[in-house]
PyMOL Python script that loads the backbone (N, CA, C, O; Angstrom):
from pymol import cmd

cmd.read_pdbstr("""\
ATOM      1  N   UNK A   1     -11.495   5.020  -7.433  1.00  0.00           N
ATOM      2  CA  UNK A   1     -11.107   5.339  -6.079  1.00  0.00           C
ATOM      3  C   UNK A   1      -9.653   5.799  -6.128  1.00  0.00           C
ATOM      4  O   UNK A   1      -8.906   5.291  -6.965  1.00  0.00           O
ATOM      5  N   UNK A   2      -9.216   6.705  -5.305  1.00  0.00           N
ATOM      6  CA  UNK A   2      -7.744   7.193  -5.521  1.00  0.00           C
ATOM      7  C   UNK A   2      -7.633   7.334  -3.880  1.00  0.00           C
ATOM      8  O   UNK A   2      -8.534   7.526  -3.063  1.00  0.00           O
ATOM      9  N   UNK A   3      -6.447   7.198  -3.715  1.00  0.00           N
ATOM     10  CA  UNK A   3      -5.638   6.897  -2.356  1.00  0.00           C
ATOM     11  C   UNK A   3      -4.521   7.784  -2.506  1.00  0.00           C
ATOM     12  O   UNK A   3      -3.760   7.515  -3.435  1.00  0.00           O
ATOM     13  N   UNK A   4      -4.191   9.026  -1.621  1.00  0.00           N
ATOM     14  CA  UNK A   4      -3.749  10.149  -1.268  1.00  0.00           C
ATOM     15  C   UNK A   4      -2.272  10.183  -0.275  1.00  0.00           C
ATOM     16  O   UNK A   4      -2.612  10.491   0.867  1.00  0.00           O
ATOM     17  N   UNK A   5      -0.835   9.976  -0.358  1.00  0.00           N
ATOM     18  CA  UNK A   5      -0.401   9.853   0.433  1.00  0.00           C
ATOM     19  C   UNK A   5      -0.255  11.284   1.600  1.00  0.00           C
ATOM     20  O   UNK A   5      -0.999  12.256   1.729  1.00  0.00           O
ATOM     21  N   UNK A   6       1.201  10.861   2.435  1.00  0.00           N
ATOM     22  CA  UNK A   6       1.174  11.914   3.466  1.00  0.00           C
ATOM     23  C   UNK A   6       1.113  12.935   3.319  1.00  0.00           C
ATOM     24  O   UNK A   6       0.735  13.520   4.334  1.00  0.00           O
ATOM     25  N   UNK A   7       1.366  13.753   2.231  1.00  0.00           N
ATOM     26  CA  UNK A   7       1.891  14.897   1.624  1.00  0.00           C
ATOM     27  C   UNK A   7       0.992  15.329   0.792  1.00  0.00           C
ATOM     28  O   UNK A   7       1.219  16.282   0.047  1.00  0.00           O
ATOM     29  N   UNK A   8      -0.460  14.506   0.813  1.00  0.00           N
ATOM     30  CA  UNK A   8      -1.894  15.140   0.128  1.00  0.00           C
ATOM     31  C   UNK A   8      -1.857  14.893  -1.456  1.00  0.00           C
ATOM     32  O   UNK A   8      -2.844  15.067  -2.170  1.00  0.00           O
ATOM     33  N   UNK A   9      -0.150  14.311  -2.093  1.00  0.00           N
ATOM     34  CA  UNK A   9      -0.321  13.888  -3.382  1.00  0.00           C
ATOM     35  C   UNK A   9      -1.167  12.210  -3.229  1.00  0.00           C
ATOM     36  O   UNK A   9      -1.333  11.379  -2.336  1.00  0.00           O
ATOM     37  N   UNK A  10      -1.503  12.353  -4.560  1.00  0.00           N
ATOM     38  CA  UNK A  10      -2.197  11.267  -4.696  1.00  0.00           C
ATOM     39  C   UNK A  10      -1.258  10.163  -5.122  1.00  0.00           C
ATOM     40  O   UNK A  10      -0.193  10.407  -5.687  1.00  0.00           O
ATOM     41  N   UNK A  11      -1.740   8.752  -4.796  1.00  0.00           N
ATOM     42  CA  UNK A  11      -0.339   7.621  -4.625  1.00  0.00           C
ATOM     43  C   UNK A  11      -1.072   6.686  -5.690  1.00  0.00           C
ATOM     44  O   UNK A  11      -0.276   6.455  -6.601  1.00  0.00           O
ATOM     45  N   UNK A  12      -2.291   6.070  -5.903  1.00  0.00           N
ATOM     46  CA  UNK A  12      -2.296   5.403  -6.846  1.00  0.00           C
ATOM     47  C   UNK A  12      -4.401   5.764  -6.869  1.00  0.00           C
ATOM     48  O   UNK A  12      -5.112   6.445  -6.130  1.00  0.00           O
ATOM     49  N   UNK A  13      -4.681   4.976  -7.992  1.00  0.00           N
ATOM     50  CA  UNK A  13      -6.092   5.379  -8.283  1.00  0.00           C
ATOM     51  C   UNK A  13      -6.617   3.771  -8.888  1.00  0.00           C
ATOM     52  O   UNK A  13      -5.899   3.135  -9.659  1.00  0.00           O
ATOM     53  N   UNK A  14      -7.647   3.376  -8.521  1.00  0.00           N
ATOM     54  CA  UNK A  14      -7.933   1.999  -8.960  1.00  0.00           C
ATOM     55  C   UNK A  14      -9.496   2.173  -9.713  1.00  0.00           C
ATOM     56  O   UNK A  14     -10.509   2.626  -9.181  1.00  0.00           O
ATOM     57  N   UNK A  15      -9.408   1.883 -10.511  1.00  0.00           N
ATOM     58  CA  UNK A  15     -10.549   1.597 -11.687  1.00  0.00           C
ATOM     59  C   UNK A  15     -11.424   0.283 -11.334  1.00  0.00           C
ATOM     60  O   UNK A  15     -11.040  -0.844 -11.021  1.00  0.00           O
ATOM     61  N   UNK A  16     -12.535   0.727 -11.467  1.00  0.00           N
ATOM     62  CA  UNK A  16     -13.540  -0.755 -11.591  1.00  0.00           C
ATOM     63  C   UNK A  16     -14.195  -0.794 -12.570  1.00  0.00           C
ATOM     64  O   UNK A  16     -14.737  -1.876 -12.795  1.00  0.00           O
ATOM     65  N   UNK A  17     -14.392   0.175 -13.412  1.00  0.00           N
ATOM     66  CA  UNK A  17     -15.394   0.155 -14.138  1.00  0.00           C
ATOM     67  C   UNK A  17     -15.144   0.376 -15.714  1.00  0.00           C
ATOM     68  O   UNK A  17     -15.847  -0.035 -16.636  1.00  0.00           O
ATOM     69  N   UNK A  18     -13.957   1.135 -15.784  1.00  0.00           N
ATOM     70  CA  UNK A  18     -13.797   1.580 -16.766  1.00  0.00           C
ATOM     71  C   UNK A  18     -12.269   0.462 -17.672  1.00  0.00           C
ATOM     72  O   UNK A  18     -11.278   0.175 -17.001  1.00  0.00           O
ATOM     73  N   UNK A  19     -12.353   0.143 -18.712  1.00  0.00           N
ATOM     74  CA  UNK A  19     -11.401  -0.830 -19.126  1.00  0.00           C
ATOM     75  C   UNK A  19     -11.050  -0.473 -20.321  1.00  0.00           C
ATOM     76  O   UNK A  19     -11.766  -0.634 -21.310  1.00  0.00           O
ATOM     77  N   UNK A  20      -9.136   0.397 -20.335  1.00  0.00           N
ATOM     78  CA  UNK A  20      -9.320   0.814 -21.174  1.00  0.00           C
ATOM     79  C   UNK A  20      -7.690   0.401 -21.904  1.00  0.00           C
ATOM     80  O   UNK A  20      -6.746   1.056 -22.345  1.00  0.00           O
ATOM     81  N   UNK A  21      -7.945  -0.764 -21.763  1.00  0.00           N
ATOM     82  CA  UNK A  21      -6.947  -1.969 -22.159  1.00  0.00           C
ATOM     83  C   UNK A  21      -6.213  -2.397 -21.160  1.00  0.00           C
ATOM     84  O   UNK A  21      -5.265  -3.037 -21.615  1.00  0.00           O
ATOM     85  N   UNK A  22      -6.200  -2.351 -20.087  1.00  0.00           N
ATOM     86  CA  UNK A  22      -5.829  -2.811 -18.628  1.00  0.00           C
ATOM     87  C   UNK A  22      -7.162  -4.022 -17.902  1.00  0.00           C
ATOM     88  O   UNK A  22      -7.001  -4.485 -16.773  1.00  0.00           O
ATOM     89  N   UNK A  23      -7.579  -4.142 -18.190  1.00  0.00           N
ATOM     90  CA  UNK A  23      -8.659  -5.009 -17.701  1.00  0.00           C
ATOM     91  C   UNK A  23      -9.335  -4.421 -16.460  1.00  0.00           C
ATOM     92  O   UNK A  23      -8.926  -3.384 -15.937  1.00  0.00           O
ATOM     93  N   UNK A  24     -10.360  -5.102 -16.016  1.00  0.00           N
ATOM     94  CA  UNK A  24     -11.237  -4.733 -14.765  1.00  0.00           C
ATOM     95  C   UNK A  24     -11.114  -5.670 -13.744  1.00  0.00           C
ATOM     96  O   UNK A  24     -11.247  -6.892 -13.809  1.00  0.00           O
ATOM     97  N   UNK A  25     -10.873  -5.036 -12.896  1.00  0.00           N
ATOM     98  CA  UNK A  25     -10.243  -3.892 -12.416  1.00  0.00           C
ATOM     99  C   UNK A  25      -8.686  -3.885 -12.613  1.00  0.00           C
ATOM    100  O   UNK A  25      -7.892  -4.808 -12.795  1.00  0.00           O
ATOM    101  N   UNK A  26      -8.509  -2.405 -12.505  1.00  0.00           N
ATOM    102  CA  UNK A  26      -7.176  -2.221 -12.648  1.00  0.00           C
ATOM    103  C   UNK A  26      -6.408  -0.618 -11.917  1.00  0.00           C
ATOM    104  O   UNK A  26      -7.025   0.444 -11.835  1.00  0.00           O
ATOM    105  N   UNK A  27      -5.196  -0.800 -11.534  1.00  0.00           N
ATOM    106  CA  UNK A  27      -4.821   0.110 -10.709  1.00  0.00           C
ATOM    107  C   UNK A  27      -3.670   1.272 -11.440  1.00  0.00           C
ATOM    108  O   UNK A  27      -2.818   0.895 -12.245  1.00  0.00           O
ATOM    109  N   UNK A  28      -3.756   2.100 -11.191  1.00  0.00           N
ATOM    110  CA  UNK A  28      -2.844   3.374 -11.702  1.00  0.00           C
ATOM    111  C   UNK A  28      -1.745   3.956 -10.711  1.00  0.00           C
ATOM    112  O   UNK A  28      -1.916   5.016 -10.110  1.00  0.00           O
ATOM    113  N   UNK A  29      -0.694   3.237 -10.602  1.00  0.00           N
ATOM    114  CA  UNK A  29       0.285   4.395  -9.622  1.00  0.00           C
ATOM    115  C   UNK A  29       0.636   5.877 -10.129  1.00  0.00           C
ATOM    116  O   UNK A  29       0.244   6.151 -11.263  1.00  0.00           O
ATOM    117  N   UNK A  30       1.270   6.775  -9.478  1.00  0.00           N
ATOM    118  CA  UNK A  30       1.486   7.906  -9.512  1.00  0.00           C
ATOM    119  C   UNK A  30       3.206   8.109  -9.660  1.00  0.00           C
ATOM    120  O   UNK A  30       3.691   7.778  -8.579  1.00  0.00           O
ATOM    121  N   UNK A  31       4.080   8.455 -10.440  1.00  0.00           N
ATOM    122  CA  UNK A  31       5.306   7.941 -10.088  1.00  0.00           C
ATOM    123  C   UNK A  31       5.483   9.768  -9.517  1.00  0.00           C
ATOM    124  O   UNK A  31       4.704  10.600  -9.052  1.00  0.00           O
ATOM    125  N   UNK A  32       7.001   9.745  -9.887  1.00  0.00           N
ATOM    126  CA  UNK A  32       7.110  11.417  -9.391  1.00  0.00           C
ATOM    127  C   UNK A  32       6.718  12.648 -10.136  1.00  0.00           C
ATOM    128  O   UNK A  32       6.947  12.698 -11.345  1.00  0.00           O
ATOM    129  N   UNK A  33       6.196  13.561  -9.575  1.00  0.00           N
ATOM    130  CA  UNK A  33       6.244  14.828 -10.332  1.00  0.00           C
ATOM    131  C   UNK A  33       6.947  15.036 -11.637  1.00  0.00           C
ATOM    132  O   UNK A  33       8.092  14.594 -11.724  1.00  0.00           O
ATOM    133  N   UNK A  34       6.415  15.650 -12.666  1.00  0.00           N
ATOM    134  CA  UNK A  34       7.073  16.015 -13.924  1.00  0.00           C
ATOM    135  C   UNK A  34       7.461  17.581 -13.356  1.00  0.00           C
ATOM    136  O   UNK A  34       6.825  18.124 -12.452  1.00  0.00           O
ATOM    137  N   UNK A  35       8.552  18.163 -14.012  1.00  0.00           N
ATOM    138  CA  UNK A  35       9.381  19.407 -14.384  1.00  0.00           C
ATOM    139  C   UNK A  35       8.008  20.479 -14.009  1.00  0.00           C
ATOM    140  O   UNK A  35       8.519  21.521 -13.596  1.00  0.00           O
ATOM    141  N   UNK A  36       7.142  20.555 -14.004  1.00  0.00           N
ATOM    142  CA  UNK A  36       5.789  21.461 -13.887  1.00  0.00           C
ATOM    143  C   UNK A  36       5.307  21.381 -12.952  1.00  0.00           C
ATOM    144  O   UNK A  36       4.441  22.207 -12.663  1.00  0.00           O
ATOM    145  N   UNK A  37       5.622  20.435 -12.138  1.00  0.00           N
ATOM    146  CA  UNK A  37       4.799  19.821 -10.780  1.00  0.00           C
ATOM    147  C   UNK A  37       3.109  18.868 -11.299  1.00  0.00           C
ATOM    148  O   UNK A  37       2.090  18.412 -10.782  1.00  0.00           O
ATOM    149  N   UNK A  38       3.632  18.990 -12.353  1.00  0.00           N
ATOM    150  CA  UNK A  38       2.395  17.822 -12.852  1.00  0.00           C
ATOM    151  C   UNK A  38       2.223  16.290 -12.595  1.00  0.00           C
ATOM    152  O   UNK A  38       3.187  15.524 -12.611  1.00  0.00           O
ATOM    153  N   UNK A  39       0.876  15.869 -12.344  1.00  0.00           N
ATOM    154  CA  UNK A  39       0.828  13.893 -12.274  1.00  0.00           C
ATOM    155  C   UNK A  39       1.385  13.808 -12.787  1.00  0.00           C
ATOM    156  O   UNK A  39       1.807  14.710 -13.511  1.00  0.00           O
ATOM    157  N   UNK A  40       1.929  12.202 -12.755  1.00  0.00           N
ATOM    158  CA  UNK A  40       2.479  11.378 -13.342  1.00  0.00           C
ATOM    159  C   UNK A  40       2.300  10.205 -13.282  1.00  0.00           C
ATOM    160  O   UNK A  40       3.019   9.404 -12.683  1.00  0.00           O
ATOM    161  N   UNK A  41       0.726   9.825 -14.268  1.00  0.00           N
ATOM    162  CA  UNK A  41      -0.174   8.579 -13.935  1.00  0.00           C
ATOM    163  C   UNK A  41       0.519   7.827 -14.876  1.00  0.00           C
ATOM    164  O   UNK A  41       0.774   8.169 -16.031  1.00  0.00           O
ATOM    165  N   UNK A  42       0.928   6.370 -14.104  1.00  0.00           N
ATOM    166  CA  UNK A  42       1.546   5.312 -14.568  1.00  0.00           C
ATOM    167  C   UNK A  42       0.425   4.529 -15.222  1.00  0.00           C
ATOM    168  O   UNK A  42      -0.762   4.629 -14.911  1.00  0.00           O
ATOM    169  N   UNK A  43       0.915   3.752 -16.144  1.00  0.00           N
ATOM    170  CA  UNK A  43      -0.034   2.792 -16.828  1.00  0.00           C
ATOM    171  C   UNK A  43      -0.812   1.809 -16.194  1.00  0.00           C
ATOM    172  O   UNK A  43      -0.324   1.419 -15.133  1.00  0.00           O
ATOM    173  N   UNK A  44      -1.682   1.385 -16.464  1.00  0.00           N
ATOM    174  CA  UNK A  44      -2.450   0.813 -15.610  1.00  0.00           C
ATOM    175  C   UNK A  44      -1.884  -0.916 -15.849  1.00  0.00           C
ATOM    176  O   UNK A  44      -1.519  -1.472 -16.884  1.00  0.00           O
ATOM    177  N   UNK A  45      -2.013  -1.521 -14.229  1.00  0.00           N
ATOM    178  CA  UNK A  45      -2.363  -3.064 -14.006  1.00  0.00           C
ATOM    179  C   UNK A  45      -2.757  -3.181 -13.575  1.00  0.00           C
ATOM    180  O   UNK A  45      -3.324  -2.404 -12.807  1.00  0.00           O
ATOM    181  N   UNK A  46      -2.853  -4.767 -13.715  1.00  0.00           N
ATOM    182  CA  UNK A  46      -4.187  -5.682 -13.281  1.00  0.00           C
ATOM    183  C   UNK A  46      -3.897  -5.738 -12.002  1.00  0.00           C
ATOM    184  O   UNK A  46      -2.784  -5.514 -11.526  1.00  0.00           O
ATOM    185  N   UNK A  47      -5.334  -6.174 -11.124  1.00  0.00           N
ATOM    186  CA  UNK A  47      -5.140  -6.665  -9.658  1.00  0.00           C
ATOM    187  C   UNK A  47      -5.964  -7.321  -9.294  1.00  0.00           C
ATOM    188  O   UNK A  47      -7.002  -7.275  -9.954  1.00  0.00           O
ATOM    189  N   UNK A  48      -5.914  -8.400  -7.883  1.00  0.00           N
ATOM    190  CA  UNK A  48      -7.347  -8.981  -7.885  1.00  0.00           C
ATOM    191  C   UNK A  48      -7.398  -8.439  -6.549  1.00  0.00           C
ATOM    192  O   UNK A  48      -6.395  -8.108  -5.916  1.00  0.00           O
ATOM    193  N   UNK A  49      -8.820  -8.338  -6.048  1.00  0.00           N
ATOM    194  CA  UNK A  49      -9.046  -8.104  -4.726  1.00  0.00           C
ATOM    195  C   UNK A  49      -8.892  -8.806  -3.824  1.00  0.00           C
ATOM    196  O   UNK A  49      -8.641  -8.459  -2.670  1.00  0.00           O
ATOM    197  N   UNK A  50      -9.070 -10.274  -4.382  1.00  0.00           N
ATOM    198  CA  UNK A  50      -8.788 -11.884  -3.308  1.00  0.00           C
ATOM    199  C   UNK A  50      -7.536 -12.146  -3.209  1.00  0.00           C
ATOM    200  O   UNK A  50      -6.981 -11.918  -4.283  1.00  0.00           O
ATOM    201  N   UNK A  51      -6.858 -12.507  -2.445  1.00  0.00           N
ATOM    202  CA  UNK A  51      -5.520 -13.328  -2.466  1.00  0.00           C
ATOM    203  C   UNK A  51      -5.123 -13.884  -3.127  1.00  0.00           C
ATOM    204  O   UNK A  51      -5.160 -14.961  -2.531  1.00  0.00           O
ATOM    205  N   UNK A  52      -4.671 -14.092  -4.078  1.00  0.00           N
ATOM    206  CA  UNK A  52      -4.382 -15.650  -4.877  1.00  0.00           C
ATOM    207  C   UNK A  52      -3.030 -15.586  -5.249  1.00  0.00           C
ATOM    208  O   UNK A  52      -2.507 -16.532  -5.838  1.00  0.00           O
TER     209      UNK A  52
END
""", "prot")
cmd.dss("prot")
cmd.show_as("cartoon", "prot")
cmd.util.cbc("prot")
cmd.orient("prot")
């Protein structure tokens, strides 16, 4: 699932399924644009969906 801010870039992307040394689930922020106007997918962490 990926979540889009105001400006139509994308803000972070959350994984359920796929574990690819971040555990399941796990979330990907977006930091700023590279020199190209390219993503800039941050490494993934953990999250839980419940409160705790």
């Amino acid at each position: 699932m990926r979540l889009y801010g105001d400006t139509g870039a994308p803000v972070v992307d959350f994984d359920f399924d796929h574990d690819h040394g971040q555990g399941v689930p796990h979330a990907h922020n977006y930091g700023p644009p590279g020199p190209l106007g390219e993503l800039n997918r941050e490494t993934g962490r953990s999250f839980s969906l419940l409160p705790w």
